[in-house]
C-alpha positions in Angstrom: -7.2 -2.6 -28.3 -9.2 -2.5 -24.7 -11.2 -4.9 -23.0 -14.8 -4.1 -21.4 -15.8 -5.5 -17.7 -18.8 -6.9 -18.2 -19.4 -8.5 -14.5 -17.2 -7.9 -11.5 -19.4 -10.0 -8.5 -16.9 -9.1 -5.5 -13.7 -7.0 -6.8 -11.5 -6.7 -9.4 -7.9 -4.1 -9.5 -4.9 -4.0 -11.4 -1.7 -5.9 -9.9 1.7 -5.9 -11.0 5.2 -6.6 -9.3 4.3 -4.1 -6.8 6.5 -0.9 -5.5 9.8 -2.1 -5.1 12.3 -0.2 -2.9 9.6 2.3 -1.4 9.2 1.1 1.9 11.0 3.8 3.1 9.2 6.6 1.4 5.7 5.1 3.2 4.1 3.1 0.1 3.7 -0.9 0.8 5.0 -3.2 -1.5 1.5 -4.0 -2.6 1.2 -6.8 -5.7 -0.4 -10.2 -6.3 -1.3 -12.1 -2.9 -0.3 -15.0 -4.7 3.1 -14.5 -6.6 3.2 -17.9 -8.0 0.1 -17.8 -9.8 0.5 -14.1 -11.6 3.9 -15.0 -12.5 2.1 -18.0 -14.3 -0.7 -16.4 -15.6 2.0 -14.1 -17.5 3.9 -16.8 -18.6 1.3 -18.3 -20.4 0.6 -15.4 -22.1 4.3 -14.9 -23.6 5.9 -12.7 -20.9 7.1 -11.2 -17.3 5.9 -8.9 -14.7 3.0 -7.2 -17.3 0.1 -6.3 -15.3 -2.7 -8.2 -14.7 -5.8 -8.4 -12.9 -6.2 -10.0 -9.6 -10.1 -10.5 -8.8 -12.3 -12.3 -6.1 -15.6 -13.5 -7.2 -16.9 -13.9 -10.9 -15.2 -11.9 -13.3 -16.7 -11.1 -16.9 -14.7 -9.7 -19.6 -15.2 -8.6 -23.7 -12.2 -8.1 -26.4 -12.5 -5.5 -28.8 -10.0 -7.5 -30.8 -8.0 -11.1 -30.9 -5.9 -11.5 -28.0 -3.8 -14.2 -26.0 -5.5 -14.8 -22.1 -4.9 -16.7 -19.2 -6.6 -17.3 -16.2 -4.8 -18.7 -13.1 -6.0 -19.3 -9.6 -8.1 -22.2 -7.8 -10.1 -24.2 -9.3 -13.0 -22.4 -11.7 -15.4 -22.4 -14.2 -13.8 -20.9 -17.4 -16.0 -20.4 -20.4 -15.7 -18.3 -23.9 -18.7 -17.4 -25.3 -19.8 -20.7 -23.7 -17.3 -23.0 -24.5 -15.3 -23.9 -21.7 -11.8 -23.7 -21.1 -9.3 -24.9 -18.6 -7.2 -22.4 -16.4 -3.4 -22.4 -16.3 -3.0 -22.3 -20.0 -3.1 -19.8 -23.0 -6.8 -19.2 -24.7 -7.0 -17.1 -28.0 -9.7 -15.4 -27.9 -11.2 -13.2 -31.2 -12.9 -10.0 -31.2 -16.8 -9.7 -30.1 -16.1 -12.8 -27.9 -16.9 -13.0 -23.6 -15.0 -14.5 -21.2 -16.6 -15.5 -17.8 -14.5 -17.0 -14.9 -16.6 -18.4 -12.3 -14.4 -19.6 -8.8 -15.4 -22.5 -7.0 -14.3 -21.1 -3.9 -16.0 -17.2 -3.1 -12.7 -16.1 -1.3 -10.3 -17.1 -3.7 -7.7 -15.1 -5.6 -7.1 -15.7 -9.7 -5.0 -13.6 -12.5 -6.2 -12.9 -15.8 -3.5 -11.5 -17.8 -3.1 -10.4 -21.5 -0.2 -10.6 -24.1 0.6 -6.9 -23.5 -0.5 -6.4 -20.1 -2.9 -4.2 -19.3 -2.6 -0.4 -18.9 -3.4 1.6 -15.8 -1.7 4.4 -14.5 1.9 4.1 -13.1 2.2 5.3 -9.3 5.9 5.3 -7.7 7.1 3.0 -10.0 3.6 0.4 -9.8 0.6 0.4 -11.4 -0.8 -1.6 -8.3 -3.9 -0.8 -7.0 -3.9 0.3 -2.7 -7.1 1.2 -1.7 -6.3 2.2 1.5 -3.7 4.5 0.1 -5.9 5.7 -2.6 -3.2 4.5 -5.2 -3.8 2.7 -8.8 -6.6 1.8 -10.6 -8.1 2.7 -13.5 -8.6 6.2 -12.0 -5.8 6.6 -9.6 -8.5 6.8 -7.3 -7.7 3.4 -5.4 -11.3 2.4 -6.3 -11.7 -1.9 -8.1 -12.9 -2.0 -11.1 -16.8 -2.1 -12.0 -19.1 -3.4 -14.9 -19.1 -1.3 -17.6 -15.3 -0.1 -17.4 -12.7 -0.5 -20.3 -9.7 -1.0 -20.0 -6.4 -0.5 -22.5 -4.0 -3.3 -23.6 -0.7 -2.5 -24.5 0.2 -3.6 -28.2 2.2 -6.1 -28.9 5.2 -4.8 -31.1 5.7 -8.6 -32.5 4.0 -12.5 -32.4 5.0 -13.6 -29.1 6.2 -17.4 -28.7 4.0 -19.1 -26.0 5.1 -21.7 -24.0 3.9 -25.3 -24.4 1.3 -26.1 -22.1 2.0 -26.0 -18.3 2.8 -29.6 -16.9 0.4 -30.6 -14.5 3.1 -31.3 -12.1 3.4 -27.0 -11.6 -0.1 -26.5 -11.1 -0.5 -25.8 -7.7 -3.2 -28.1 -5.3 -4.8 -25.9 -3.7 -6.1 -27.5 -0.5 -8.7 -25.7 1.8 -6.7 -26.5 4.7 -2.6 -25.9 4.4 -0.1 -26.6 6.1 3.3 -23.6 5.4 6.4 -23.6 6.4 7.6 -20.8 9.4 11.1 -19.6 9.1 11.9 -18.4 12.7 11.6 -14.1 12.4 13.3 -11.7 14.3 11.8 -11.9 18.1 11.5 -15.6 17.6 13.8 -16.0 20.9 11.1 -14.4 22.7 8.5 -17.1 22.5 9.7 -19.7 25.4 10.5 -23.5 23.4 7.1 -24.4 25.3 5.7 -21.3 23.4 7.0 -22.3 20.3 6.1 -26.0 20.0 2.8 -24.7 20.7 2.5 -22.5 17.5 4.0 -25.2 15.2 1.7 -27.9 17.0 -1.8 -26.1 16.9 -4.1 -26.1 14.4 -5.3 -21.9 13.7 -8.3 -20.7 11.9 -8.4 -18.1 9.0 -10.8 -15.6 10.8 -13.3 -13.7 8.6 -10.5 -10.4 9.3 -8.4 -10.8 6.2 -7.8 -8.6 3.4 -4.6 -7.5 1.4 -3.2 -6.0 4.4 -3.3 -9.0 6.6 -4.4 -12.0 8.0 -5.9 -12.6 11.7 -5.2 -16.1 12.9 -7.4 -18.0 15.6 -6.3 -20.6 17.6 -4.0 -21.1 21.2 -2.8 -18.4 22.2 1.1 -17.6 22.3 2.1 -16.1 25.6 5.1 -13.5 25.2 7.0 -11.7 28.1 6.2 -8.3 27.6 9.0 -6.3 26.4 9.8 -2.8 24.4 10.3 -2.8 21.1 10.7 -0.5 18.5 8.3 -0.3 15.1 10.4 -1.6 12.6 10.0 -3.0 8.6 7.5 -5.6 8.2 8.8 -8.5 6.1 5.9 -10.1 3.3 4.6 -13.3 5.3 5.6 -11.9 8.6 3.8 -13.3 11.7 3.5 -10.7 14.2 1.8 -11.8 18.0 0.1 -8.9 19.4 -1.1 -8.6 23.1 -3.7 -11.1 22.6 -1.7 -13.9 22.0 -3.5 -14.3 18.4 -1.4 -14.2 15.0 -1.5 -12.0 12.2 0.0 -12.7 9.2 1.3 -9.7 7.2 0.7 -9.6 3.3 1.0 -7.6 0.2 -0.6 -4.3 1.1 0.7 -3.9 5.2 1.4 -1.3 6.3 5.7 0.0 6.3 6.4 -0.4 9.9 5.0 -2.6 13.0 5.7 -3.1 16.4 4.6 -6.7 17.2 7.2 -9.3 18.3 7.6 -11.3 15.4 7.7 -14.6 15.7 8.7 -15.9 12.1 7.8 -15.6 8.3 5.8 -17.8 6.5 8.3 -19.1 3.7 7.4 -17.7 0.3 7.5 -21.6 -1.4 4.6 -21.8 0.5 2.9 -18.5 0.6 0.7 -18.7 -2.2 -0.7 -21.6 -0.5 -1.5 -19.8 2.1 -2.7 -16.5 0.3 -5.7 -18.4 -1.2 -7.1 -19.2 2.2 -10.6 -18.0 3.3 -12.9 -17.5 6.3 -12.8 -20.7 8.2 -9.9 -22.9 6.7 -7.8 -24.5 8.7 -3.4 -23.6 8.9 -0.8 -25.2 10.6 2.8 -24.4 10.8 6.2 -26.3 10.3 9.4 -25.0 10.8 11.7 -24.3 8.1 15.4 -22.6 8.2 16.0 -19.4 6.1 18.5 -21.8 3.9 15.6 -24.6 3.2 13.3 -22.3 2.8 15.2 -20.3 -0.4 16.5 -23.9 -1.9 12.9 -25.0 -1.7 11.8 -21.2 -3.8 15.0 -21.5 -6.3 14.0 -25.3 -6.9 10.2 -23.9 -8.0 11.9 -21.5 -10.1 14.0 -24.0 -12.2 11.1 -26.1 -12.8 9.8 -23.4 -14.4 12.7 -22.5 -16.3 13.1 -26.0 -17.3 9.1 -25.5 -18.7 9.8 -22.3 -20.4 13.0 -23.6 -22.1 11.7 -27.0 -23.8 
């Protein structure tokens, strides 16, 4: 079966676990920009890791045939050939019929997948889409998705069981303004304990210079001594402090190697949180140790597992 686009209003592009283990060959790691909520949006449909489409703005979409869906994301308007429907659960959907997904939020990241997953070419290992490296998409052009483009689903060799419906207690609340944990990075012994308060004390601002590369912070500056340093892997969630003083916040598609001071990584429990901020919401930091910040991740995951296996 395939599926037509019949609306993209900002961008649409395939996403799946991303390249793993290719850092060192020059491709980012690339992905969802919020793990939590593809993972989910798979789930629901009866599996792992299938590809999926991450999209900003309305998304339309028509089946050539009955399928399984979910949509995941912020709040949104959800609606099946007018009907509407809720997001973070599974919708059957029948041949001939339109889905329409309209966000609350312009800015915000969802997932629709599809029992099967989607199929786009394969690229190293991914079928994510890198615009800046020309990589993925439904040409292996790097170019989104537009209106009028169809798309193949993989079949499904057998029924699927789907999960019962996702307790309300692991639907994330998304909150325009978030507060994430920090785990202290690399260079965090650079930044003077005066230096340091300050970050975890100020408020920052999501500047409008944000895409899947990274995110550019405003707010106090944090003074460093100026040192060398080498360029050097990038971490997803990595806080680098250029010159400026002014944070950036690394993400799915940066680039292999940097040479900012690090001055901490945003903990991934808390990442998706943070990945569905826009232009002019509001951040603050707390700090979290490496150890708190995995028990906090592996204590999301059993909740899910403990979901998936009633």
């Amino acid at each position: 079966m395939a599926v037509r686009f019949t609306r993209v209003d900002l961008t649409a592009y395939p996403v799946d676990a991303g390249r793993r283990g290719q850092l060192h060959q020059g491709f980012c790691q690339s992905g969802p920009l919020d793990l939590y909520a593809f993972s989910l949006a798979n789930l629901l449909c009866g599996q792992q890791g299938a590809t999926a489409i991450e999209f900003i703005g309305g998304l339309g979409v028509e089946f050539t045939a009955p399928a399984v869906v979910s949509v995941t994301g912020p709040a949104a308007e959800i609606t099946l050939d007018n009907q509407l429907h809720q997001s973070w659960q599974s919708i059957q959907v029948n041949a001939g019929q339109q889905l329409i997904v309209a966000p609350a939020r312009i800015g915000s990241k969802h997932y629709l997948a599809i029992q099967g997953g989607f199929e786009f070419p394969r690229v190293v290992g991914s079928a994510s889409m890198v615009k800046r490296e020309q990589l993925g998409g439904l040409h292996n052009d790097g170019k989104p998705l537009k209106a009028g483009d169809e798309v193949v689903v993989a079949s499904v060799a057998s029924a699927q069981k789907l999960p019962d419906a996702l307790p309300a207690q692991l639907i994330p609340d998304y909150q325009p303004d978030a507060r994430v944990g920090l785990v202290p990075g690399y260079q965090h012994d650079w930044l003077s304990p005066l230096q340091w308060q300050r970050l975890l004390n100020s408020e920052y601002t999501i500047t409008p210079q944000v895409d899947r590369m990274g995110y550019r912070l405003s707010g106090p500056a944090i003074e460093l001594p100026s040192r060398a340093l080498y360029s050097e892997a990038i971490a997803l969630g990595a806080m680098q402090i250029p010159p400026d003083g002014q944070p950036i916040v690394m993400m799915a598609d940066r680039q292999t190697l940097g040479g900012y001071p690090k001055a901490g990584t945003i903990a991934r429990c808390d990442l998706n949180h943070f990945a569905q901020g826009i232009p002019g919401d509001k951040i603050t930091f707390y700090q979290l140790d490496a150890d708190d910040a995995r028990a906090k991740w592996l204590l999301m995951q059993a909740a899910i597992q403990r979901w998936l296996s009633c």
